[in-house]
N, C-alpha and C positions, 0 to 999 in steps of 0.2 A: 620749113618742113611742114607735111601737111599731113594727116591723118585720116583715112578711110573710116566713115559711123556709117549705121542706116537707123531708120524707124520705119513703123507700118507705109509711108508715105513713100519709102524709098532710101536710095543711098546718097550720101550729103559729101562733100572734102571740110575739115577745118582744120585750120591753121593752129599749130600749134605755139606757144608761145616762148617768143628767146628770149633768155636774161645772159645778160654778161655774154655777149657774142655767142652761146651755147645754147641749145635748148635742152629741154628736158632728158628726152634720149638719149642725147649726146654728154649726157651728166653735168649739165646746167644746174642750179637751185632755178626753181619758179616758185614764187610765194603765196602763199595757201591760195587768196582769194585769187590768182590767177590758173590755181587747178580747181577752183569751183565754180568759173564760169565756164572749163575747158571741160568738164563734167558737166554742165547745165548742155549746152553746148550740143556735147555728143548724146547724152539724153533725150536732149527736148531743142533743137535748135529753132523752131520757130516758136519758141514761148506758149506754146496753146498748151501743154498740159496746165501749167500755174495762171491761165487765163481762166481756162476752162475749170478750175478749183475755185479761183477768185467767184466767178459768176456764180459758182453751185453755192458760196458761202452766201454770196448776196439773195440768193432767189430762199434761201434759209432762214437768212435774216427779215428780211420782206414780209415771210409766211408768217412769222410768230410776230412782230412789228403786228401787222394788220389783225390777230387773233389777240391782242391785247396784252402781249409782253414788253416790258421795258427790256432793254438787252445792255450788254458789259460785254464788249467785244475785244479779241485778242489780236491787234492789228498785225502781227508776225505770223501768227498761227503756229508758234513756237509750243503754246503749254499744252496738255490734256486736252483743253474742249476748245474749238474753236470761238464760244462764246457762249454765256449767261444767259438766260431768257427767265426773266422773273413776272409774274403777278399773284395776286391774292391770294395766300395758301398752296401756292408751288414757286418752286428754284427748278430749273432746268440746267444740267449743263450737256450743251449740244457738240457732238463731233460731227462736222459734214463728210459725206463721201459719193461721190454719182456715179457707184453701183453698189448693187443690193450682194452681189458674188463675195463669198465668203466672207461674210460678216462686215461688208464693205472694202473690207481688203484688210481689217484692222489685226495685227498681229497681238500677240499674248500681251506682249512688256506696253505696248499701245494701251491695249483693251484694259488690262491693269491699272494702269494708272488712270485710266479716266474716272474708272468705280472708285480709286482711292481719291482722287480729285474730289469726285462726287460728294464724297463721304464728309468729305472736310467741310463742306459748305453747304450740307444738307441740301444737296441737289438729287434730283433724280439724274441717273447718267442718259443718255440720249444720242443715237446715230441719227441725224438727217441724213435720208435717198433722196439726191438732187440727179435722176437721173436724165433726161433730156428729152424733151417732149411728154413730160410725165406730172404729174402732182408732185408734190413733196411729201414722202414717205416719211413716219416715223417709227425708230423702236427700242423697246424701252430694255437697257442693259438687266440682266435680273441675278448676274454673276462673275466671278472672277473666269478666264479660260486658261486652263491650265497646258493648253499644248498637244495635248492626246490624239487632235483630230474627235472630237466627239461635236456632238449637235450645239452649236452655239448657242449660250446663255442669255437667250433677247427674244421679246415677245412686240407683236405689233401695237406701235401706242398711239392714241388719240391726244391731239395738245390740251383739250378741256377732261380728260380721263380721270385725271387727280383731284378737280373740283368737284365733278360729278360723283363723287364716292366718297365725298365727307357729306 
């Protein structure tokens, strides 16, 4: 059995997958990891979005690298920040996203915990804009968001900002 998706790119067929001669539709069990590549799949079937993220974390990583940060990277990009950017009198923790639209995409329970992340480890919170053919944007979290739709909690930050003002 196969399954009609589409993306921007167009419309794709994938296969759905059988367990025990049945498939899913047919009231088959399929086990987790084989409905979250069947999800990956019909989301992103040729892999560029989580390409296209990997690269925006490395050209992130790169920027603060060369601006004289040590980094503590989160190789899943599982927790709050994609990774640490530490030197002399500043903690960073950095979220990547490659767009600057609504607040990079970043919802409330997101944007939350990365300030509470922050908090924990005397970092500043931080969104890297890795947008494409662009500089590396940064900016600097200044609040929790509560959901309301009001003006996002972030002001534009410079990576030497926090040394220059002691």
């Amino acid at each position: 059995m196969n399954v009609w998706g589409s993306t921007t790119s167009g419309l794709f067929l994938a296969p759905v997958v059988a367990v025990g001669g049945r498939t899913a539709a047919e009231g088959g069990s399929v086990p987790g990891g084989e409905i979250t590549r069947l999800r990956f799949a019909l989301n992103d079937p040729t892999g560029e979005s989580r390409a296209n993220g990997k690269a925006a974390e490395a050209r992130a990583r790169a920027d603060c690298t060369t601006n004289g940060y040590q980094l503590i990277t989160s190789q899943l990009s599982r927790g709050p920040a994609d990774f640490l950017a530490a030197k002399a009198g500043q903690v960073l923790a950095v979220q990547v996203k490659r767009s600057l639209r609504s607040g990079g995409g970043i919802g409330p329970d997101e944007w939350n915990a990365l300030v509470e992340f922050s908090a924990a480890f005397g970092a500043v919170p931080v969104v890297a804009i890795c947008a494409p053919r662009k500089p590396v944007a940064y900016w600097r979290i200044t609040g929790r968001k509560d959901g309301s739709g009001r003006r996002q909690p972030w002001e534009p930050f410079l990576l030497d900002e926090i040394e220059a003002a002691s």
